[in-house]
C-alpha positions in Angstrom: 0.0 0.0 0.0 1.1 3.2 -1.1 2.2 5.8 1.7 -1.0 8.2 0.2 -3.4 5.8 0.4 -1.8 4.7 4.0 -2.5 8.5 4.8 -6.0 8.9 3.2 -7.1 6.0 5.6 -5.6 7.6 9.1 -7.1 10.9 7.5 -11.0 8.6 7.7 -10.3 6.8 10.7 -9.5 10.9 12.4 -12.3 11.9 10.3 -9.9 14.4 8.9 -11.8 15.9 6.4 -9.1 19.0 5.5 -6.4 15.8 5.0 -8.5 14.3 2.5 -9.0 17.2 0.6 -5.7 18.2 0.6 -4.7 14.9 -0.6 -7.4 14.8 -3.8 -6.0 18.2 -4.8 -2.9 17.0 -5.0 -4.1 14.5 -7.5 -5.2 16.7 -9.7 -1.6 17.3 -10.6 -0.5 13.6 -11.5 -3.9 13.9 -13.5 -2.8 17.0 -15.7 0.8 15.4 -16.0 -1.3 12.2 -17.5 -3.1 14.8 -20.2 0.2 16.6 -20.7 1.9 13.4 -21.7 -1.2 11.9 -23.6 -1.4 15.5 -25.7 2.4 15.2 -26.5 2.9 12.4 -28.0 -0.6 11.6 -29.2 -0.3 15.1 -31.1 2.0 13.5 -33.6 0.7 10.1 -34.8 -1.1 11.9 -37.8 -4.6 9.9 -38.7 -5.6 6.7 -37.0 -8.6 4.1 -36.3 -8.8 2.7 -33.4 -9.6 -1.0 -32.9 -11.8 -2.4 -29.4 -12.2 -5.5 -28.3 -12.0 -7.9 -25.5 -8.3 -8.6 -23.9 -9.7 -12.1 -23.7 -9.6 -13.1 -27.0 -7.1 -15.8 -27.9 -5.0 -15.8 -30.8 -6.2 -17.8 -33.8 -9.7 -17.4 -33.2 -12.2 -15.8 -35.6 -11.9 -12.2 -34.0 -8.6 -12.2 -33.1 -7.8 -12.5 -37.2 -10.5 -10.2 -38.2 -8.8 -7.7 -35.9 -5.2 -8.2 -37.6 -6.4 -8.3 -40.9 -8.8 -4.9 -40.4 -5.5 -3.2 -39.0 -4.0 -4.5 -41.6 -5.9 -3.2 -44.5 -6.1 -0.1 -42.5 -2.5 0.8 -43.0 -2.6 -0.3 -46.6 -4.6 3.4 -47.1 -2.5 5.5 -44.7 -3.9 5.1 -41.6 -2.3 4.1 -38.0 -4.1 1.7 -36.0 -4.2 2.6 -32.1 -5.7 0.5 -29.6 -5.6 -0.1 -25.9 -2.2 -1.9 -25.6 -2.9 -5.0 -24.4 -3.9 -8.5 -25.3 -6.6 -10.1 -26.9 -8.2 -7.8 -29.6 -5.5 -4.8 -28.8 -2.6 -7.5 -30.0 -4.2 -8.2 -32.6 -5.1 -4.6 -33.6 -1.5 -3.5 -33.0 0.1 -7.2 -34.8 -2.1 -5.9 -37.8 -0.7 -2.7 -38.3 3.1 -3.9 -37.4 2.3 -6.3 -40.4 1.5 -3.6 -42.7 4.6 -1.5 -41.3 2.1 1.3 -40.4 1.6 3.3 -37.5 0.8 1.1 -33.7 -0.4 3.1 -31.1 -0.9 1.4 -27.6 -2.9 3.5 -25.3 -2.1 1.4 -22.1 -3.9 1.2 -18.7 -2.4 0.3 -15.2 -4.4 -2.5 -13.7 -4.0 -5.1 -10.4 -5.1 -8.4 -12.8 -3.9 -7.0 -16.2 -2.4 -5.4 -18.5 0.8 -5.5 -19.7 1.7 -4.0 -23.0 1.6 -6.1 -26.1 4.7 -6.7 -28.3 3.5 -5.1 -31.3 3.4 -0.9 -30.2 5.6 0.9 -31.4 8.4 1.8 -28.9 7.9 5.5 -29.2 4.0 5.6 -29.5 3.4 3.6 -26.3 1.7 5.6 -23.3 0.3 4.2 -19.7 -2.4 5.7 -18.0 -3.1 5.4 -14.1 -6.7 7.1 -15.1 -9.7 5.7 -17.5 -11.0 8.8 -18.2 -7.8 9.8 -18.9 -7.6 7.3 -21.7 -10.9 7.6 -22.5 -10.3 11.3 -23.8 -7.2 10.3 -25.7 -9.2 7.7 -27.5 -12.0 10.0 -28.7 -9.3 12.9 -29.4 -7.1 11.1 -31.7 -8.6 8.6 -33.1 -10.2 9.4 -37.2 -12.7 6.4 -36.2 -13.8 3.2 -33.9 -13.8 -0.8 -35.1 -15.4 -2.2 -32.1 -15.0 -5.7 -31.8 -16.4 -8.0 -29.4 -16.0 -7.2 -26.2 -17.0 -6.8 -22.1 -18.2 -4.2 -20.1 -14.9 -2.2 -21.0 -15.6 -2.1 -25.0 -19.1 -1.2 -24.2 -18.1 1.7 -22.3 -15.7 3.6 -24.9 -18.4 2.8 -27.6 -21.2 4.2 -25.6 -19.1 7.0 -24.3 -18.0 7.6 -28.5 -21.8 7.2 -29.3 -23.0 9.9 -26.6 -20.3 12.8 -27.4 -21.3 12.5 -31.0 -25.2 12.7 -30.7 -24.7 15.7 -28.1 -22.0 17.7 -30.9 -19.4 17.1 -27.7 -17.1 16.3 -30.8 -17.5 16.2 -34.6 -18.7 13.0 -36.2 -16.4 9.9 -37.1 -17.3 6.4 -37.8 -18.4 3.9 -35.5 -18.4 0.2 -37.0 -19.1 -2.7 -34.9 -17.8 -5.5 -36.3 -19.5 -9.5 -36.2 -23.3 -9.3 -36.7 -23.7 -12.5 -34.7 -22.5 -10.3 -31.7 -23.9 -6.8 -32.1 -27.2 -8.0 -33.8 -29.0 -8.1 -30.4 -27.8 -5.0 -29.6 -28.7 -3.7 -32.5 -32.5 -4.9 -32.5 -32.5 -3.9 -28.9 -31.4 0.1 -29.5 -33.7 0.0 -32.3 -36.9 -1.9 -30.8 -36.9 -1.0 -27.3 -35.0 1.8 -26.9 -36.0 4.1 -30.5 -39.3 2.6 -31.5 -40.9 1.5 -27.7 -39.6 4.1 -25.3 -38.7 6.7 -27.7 -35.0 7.3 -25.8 -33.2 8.1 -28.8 -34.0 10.1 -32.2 -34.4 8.2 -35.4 -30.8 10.0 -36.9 -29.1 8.4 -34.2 -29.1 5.0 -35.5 -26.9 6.7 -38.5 -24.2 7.6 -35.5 -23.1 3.8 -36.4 -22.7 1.2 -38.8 -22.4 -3.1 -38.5 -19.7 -4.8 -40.9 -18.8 -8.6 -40.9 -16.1 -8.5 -42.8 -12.4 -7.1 -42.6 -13.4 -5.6 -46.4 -16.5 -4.5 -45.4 -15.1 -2.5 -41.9 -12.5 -0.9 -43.6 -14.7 0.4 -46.7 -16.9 2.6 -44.3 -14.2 4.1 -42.5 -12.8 5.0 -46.0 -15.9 6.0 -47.2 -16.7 8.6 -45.1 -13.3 10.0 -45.1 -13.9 10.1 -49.1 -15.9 13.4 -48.7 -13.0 14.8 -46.6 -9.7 16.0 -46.4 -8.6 13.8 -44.0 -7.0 15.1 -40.9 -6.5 14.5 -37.4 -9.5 15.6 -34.9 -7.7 19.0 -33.3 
C-alpha cells in the first residue's frame, strides 16, 4: 500500500476531512501530467482508427484474425491503427498494423489483474495511464474512427461513451463500426426496438451515429468512405 493511500485511511479513521482534501488536490496534478503526456505524443501520430475489443480473446480465433487483418488493410490506405495496448483484440489490432509497417499506437492502462503491454506498439507511441477517463479522452481525441470488436463491459463503455459525445455535438462525427453481426445483432435490434421505436429514448438519426460490418473488407470500406468526402485530418 502506497504511503498516500496509507494517509488517506488515518485521514478517515481521524475523520480528517481538511487531510483528505488536501490529498485529492494534489491528485489533480498527477492527473494533468497524464493529459500533458497523452497531448504530446498523441499530437503527432497523424490519422488513425482505433480497434476495441476484449483482452480475452485468444489468438487464432475468428476475431482475433478479423482484428489483424482490419489493421492491416487499415495501414494499406495510410492510416495508423491505435488501440488499448494489451492483449486479446488490442494485440491483434497493433500485430495488424506492425504487419502492414504502419503506424501502432498502444494506449495502455495500469491495472491489479492486467495489462501488460503487447509486443507489437511501437516503442515510441506507447503511453500508460493510471486514469480511465484519462484514456478515454485520448481515444476519442485522436482517433479518425472506432472498429469495435467483441468485447466486455470495458468495449461497451468507450463505444457508448464515443456514441453519446457524438449525438450531443461534444465532438465532430467519425465512424463507428461494430464488427461480427452474430454479436452486435441483439444490440442492434434492442437500441432500435426497445429503446428508439418502444420508449422513444433516442431520435431516429441516431441510428446513422453507427454502422455493423462482418467483414475485414466490409469495416475498412466505411471508414474510407466517409473520409472520401473529406480531407482527412486528425481531430484537433
Amino acid at each position: 500500500m502506497s504511503s498516500s493511500e496509507d494517509k488517506i485511511k488515518r485521514a478517515f479513521k481521524k475523520k480528517n476531512w481538511n487531510e483528505i482534501q488536501t490529498s485529492d488536490s494534489w491528485k489533480i496534478f498527477k492527473i494533468m501530467s497524464e493529459f500533458v503526456e497523452g497531448f504530446e505524443k498523441l499530437a503527432r501520430i497523424g490519422p488513425c482508427v482505433s480497434i476495441f475489443g476484449s483482452a480475452r480473446t485468444e489468438p487464432g480465433t475468428k476475431y482475433y484474425k478479423l482484428a489483424e487483418e482490419i489493421a492491416f488493410q487499415l495501414t494499406q490506405l495510410g492510416y495508423g491503427v491505435i488501440t488499448g495496448g494489451g492483449p486479446g483484440i488490442m494485440e491483434a489490432g497493433n500485430l495488424g498494423a506492425k504487419r502492414g509497417k504502419g503506424r501502432s499506437v498502444g494506449i495502455n492502462i495500469d491495472l491489479p489483474f492486467e495489462q501488460e503491454p503487447n509486443l507489437f506498439i511501437d516503442s515510441d507511441k506507447l503511453i500508460t495511464f493510471d486514469h480511465f477517463f484519462v484514456r478515454k479522452v485520448m481515444f476519442m481525441k485522436y482517433a479518425q474512427g472506432f472498429i469495435v470488436l467483441p468485447g466486455g463491459f470495458g468495449t461497451f463503455d468507450e463505444l457508448f461513451e464515443a456514441l453519446t459525445l457524438i449525438q450531443t455535438e461534444k465532438i465532430g462525427k467519425f465512424p463507428i463500426i461494430l464488427v461480427g453481426k452474430e454479436y452486435w445483432g441483439g444490440l442492434v435490434h434492442w437500441i432500435k426496438n426497445t429503446m428508439l421505436d418502444d420508449q422513444k429514448n433516442i431520435s431516429g438519426e441516431d441510428m446513422d451515429l453507427f454502422g455493423v460490418a462482418d467483414t475485414a473488407e466490409d469495416a475498412v470500406a466505411k471508414i474510407d468512405q466517409f473520409y472520401s468526402k473529406y480531407l482527412l485530418s486528425p481531430n484537433f
